[in-house]
C-alpha positions in Angstrom: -29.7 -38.4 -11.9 -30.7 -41.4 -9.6 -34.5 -42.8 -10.5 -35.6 -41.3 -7.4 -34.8 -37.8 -8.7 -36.8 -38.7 -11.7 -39.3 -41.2 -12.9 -38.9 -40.9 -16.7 -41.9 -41.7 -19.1 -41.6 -45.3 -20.8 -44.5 -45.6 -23.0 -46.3 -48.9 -22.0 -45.0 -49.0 -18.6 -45.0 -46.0 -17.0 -48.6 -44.1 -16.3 -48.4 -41.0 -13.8 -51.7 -39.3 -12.2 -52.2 -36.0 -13.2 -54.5 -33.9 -11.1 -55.5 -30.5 -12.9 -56.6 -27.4 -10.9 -58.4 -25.1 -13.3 -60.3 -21.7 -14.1 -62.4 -20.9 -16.5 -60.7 -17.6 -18.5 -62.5 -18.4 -21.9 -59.4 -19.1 -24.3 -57.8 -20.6 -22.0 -59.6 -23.2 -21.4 -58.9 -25.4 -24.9 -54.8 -25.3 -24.5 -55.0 -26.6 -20.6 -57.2 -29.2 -21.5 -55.8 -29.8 -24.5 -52.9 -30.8 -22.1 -55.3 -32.9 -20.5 -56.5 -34.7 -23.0 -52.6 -35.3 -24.8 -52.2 -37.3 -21.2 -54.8 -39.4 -21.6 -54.1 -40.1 -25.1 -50.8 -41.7 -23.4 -52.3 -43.4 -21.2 -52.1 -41.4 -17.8 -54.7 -40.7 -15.5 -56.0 -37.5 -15.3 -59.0 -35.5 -12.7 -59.4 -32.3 -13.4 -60.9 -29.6 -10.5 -62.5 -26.6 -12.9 -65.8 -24.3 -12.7 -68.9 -25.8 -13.3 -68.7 -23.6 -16.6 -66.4 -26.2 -18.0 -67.9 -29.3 -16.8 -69.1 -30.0 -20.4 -65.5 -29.4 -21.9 -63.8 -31.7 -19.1 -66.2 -34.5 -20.0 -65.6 -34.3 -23.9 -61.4 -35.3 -23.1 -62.7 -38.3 -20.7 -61.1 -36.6 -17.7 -63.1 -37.4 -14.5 -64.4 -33.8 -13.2 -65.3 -32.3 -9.9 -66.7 -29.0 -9.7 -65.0 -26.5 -7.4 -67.3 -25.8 -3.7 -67.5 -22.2 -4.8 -68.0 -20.6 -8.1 -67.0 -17.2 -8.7 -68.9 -16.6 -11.8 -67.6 -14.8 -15.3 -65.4 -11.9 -14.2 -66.2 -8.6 -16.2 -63.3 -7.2 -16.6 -64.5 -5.1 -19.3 -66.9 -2.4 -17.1 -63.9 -1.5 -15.3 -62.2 1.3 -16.5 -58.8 2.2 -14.7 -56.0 -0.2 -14.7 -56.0 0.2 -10.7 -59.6 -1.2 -10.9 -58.7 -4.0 -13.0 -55.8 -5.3 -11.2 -58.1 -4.9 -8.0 -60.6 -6.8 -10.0 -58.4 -9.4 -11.1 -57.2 -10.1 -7.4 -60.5 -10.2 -5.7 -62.1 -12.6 -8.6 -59.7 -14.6 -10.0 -56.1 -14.9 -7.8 -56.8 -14.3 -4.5 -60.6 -14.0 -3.7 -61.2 -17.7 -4.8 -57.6 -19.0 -3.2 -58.9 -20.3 0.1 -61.8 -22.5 -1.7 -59.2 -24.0 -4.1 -57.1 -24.8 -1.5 -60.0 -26.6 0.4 -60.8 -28.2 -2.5 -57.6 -29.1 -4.0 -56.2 -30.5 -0.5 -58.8 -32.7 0.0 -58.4 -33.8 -4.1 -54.7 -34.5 -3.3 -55.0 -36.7 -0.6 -57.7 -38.9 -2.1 -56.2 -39.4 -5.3 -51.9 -38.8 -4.2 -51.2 -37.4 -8.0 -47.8 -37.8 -9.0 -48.2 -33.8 -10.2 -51.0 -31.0 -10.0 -50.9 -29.0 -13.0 -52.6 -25.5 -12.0 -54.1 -22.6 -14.4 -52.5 -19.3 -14.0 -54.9 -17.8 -11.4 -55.4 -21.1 -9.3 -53.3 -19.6 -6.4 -55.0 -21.7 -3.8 -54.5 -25.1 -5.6 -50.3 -24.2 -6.0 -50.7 -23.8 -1.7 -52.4 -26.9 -1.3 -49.8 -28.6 -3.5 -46.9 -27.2 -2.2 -48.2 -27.9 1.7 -48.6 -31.6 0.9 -45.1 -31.7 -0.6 -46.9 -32.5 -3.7 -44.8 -31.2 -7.1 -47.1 -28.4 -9.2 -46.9 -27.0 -12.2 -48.1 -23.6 -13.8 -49.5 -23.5 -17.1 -49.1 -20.0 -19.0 -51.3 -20.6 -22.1 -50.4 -17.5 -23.5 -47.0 -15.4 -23.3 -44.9 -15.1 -20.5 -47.2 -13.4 -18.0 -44.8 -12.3 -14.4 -42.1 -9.6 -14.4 -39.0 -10.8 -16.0 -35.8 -8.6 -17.2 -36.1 -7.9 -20.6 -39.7 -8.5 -20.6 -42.7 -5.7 -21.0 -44.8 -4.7 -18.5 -47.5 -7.7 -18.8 -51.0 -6.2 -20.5 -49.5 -2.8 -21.3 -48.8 -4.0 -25.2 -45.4 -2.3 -25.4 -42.6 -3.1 -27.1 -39.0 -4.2 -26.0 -37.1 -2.0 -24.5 -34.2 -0.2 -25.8 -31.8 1.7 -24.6 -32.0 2.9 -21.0 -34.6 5.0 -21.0 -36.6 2.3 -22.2 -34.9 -0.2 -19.7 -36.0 2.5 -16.9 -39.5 2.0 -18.7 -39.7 -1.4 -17.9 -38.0 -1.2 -14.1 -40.3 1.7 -12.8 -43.4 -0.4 -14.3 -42.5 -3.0 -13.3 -42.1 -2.1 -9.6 -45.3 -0.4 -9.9 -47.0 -2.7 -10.6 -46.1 -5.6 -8.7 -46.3 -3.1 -5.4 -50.1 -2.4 -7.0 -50.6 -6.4 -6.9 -48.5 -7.1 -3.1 -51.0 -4.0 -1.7 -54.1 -5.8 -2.5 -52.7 -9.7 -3.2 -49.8 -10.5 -0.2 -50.8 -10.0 3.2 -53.9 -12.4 1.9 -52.3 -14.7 0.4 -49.2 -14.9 3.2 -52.3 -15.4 5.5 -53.5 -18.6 3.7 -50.3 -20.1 3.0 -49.4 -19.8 7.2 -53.0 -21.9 7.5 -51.2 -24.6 5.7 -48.0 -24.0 7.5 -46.0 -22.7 4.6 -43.3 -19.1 4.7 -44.7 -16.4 4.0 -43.7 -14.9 0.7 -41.7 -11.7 0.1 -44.2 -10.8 -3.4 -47.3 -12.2 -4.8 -46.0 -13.5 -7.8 -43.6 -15.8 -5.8 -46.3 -17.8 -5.6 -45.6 -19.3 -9.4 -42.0 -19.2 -8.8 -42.5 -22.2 -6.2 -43.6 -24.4 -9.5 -41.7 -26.8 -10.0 -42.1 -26.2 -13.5 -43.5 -22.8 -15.1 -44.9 -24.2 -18.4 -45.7 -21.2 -21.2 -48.0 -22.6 -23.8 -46.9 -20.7 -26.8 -43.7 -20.6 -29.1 -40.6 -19.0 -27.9 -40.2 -17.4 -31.1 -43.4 -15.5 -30.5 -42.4 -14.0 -27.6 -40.2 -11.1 -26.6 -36.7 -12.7 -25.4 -36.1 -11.7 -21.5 -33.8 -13.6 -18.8 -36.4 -15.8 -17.0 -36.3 -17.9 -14.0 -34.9 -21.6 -14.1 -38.1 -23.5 -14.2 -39.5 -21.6 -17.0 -40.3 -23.9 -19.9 -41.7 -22.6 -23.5 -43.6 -26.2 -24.5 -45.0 -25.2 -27.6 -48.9 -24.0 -28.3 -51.6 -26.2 -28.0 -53.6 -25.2 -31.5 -57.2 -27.3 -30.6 -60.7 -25.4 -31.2 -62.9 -24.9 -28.0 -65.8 -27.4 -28.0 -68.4 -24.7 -29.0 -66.5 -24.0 -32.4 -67.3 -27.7 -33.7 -69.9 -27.1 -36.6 -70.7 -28.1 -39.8 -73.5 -25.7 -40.5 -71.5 -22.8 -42.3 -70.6 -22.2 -45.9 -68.5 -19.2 -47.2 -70.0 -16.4 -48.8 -70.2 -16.0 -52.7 -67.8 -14.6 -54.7 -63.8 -15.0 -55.2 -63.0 -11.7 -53.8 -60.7 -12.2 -50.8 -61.8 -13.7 -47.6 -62.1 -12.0 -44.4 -62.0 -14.3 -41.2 -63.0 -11.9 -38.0 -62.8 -14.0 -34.9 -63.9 -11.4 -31.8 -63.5 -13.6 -28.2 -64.7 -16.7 -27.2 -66.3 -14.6 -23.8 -68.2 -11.3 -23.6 -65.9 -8.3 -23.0 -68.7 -5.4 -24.6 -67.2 -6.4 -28.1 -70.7 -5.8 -29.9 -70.2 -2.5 -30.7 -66.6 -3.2 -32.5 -67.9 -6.2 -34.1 -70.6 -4.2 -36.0 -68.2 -1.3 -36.9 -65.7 -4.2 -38.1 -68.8 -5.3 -40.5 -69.6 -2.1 -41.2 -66.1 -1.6 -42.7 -66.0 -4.8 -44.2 -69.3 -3.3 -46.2 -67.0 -0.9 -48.1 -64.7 -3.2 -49.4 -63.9 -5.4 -52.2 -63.9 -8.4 -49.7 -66.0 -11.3 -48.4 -66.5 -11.8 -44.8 -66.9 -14.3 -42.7 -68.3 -13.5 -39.0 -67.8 -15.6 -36.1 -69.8 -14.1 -33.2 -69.1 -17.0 -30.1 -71.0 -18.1 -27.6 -71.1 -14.3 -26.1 -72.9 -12.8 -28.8 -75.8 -13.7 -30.9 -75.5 -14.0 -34.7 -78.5 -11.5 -34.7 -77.3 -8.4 -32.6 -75.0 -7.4 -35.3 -76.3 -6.0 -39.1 -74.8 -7.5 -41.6 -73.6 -6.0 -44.9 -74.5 -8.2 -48.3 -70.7 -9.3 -48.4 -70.9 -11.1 -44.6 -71.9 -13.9 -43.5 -72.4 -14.4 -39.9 -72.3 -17.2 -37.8 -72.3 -18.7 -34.3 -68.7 -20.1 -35.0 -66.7 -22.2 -37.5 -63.6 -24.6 -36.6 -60.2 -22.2 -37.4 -58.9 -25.0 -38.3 -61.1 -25.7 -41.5 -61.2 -21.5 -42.7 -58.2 -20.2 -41.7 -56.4 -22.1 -44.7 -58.5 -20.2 -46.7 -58.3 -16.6 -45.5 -56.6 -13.7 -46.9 -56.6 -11.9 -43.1 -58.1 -12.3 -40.2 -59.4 -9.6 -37.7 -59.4 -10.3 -34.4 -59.3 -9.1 -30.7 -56.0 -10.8 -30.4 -56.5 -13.7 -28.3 -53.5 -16.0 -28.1 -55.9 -19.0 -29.7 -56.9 -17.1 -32.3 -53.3 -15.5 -33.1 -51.0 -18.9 -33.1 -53.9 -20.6 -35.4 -53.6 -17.3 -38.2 -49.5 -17.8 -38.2 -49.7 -21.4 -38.4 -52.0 -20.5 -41.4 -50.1 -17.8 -42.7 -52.3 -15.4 -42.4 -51.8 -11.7 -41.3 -54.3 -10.0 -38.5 -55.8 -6.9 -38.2 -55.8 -6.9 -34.0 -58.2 -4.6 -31.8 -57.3 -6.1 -28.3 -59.9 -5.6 -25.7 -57.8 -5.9 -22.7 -56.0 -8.8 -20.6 -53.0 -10.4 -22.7 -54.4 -9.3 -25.9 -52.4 -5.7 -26.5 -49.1 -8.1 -25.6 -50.1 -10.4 -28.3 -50.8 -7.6 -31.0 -47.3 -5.6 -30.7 -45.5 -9.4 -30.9 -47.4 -9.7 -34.2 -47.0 -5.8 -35.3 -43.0 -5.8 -34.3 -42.8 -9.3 -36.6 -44.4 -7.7 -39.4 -47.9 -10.1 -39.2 -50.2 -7.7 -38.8 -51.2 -4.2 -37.9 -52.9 -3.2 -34.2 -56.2 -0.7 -34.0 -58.0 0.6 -30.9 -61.3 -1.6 -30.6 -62.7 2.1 -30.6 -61.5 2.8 -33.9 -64.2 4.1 -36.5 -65.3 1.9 -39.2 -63.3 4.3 -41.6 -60.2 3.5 -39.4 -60.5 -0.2 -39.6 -61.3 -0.4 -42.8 -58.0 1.8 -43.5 -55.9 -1.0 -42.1 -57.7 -4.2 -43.4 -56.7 -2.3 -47.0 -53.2 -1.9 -46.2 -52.5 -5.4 -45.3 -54.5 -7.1 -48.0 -52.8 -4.6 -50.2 -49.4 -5.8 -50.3 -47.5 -9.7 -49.7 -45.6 -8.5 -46.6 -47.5 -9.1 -44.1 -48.4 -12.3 -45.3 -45.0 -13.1 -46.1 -44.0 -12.6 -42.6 -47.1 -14.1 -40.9 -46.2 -17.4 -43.1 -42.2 -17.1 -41.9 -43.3 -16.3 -38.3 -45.6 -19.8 -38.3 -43.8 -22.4 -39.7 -41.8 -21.7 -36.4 -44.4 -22.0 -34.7 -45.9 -25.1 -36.1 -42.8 -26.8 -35.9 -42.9 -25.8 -32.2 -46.4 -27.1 -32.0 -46.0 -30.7 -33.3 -42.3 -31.3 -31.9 -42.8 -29.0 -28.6 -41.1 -30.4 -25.2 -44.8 -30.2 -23.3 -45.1 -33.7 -22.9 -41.5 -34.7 -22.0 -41.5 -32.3 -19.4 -44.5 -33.4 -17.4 -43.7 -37.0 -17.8 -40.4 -36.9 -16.7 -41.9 -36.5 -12.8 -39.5 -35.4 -10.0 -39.5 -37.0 -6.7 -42.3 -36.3 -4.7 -40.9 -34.7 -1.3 -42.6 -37.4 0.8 -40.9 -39.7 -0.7 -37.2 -38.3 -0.9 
């Protein structure tokens, strides 16, 4: 490969400019700057376009920040009840609705600062356009599992297993078609529309959008997901394991007692979680356990009653508890999950929607952990935090399951990838 195809990384000599194109989805937002900040560490230059909402969280990596024009708020995903609602939901407020700002915004940021690569959040659909029209290379972070149809894959946010067999290959096709025809109805002739402003082909599905990337970067361990054939540029990097900004405290101590300790971590945004937080508690009441209650920036230490074996906090690094947990419930949030295996500890999962009934059946099908509807009774939860305290399986499997992972975390392929720069098109 000629050094125009490529500019490899030469630590000392070689600095790229990295211009990030971000939105704020809650747990995402520590692994994609987390990739910021690993670039700077090396010595790159890095801007980063993100919501206001992050502005804070930009500034702590030392990336210079600029506010998108328009700000579409926190989305709620949780009032809405159908899955045709949410996907309507999630078109109009995160991929679509928003795509003609960020590609204002992003195409004026590319040809003021010329960045050797725009690295995009999942959603960012108008910042991939401008990219692509200014023959600029992008790439697409997935800080979670691999989120667009694949074969072999689930349905993404349906939390089902593999397939198997062919009735449970049929299960995937016929979902799958469903639902990207649900997406194209509300998504394509919009986003076909915007990319002809910018003098780009129109596109024969929504998701093709991503498949332009040059690279298709999936923040998480291949190991943890399900095995499916996926397109050329996809790359599994590795998970990026750092705390969000608002977890940094030292003003927490664990509760009395040498009973077993209970970590329950329930979503770094609001998604109506207050009601299966204090059912989680009140099941924690009736057990031989200690608990530890980390409530978030979403939800205040004092709307929950807590039994005399809980403590309850604002929040608490991971990083510093997990090592001494026995379990950990959780909504099942990709952060919160690759942090418990890398500790070796087990989950009880209640996902609350997006990725987070995906996560749980890739830690129930390992072994790691047991899933529960977030509208299970205390009785019910407390049923399933007993059965995997009771027994060394699920811990034994959890612990198996991460030292993959951790070895994929500290020897992951993230930063070789986005170093090693193709040529620009301009420039070819």
């Amino acid at each position: 490969m000629s050094d125009q195809q490529t500019r490899d990384h030469n630590p000392g000599t070689a600095r790229h400019h990295y211009l990030f194109a971000l939105v704020d989805g809650g747990g995402t937002v520590p692994p994609e700057l987390g990739v910021a900040r690993r670039l700077l560490d090396r010595g790159h230059r890095v801007n980063v376009l993100a919501d206001n909402s992050m502005a804070g969280e930009v500034a702590g990596t030392g990336a210079a920040f600029t506010p998108w024009t328009e700000s579409w708020g926190q989305f709620e995903d949780w009032e809405l009840r159908t899955p045709r609602s949410q996907l309507r939901g999630v078109v109009d407020h995160m991929f679509v609705g928003p795509a003609a700002g960020q590609a204002r915004d992003a195409a004026a940021a590319i040809e003021y600062l010329r960045p050797d690569l725009v690295l995009t959040s999942l959603p960012a659909m108008g910042a991939m356009i401008a990219a692509e029209s200014h023959r600029i290379p992008f790439g697409v972070m997935f800080p979670n599992v691999y989120a667009l149809p694949a074969p072999g894959m689930p349905p993404f946010g349906a939390g089902l297993p593999p397939a198997r067999g062919r009735t449970g290959r049929l299960r995937d096709s016929v979902a799958g078609s469903m639902s990207m025809a649900l997406f194209d109805r509300y998504a394509l002739a919009r986003l076909n529309a915007l990319r002809a402003e910018y003098g780009l082909v129109p596109l024969a599905h929504s998701w093709d959008q991503m498949h332009q990337a040059w690279r298709e970067l999936v923040l998480t361990s291949a190991a943890f997901d399900f095995p499916a054939r996926l397109p050329d540029n996809v790359r599994y990097t590795g998970p990026i394991l750092d705390d969000p900004a608002w977890a940094v405290s030292d003003s927490w101590t664990l509760p009395d007692g040498d009973q077993p300790l209970v970590l329950v971590a329930l979503s770094s945004t609001f998604q109506n979680q207050t009601g299966c937080l204090q059912r989680i508690m009140d099941a924690l009441g009736s057990l031989p356990v200690r608990g530890l209650v980390t409530t978030g920036p979403a939800v205040r230490p004092g709307a929950v009653r807590a039994p005399a074996n809980v403590a309850v906090v604002p929040s608490v690094p991971h990083h510093q508890v997990m090592p001494q947990a026995r379990l950990v419930v959780t909504h099942g949030g990709h952060g919160t999950v690759m942090k418990s295996l890398v500790a070796g500890v087990p989950m009880v999962i209640l996902p609350h929607g997006r990725d987070q009934a995906d996560n749980a059946v890739r830690v129930s099908t390992r072994g790691a952990g047991l899933a529960v509807s977030r509208r299970a009774s205390a009785t019910r939860i407390a049923r399933a935090i007993s059965k995997v305290l009771g027994g060394d399986g699920y811990r034994h499997a959890a612990t198996e399951l991460g030292r993959t992972i951790a070895r994929d975390a500290v020897n992951g392929t993230l930063l070789p990838e986005i170093e090693n720069l193709p040529a620009r098109a301009d420039e070819s």
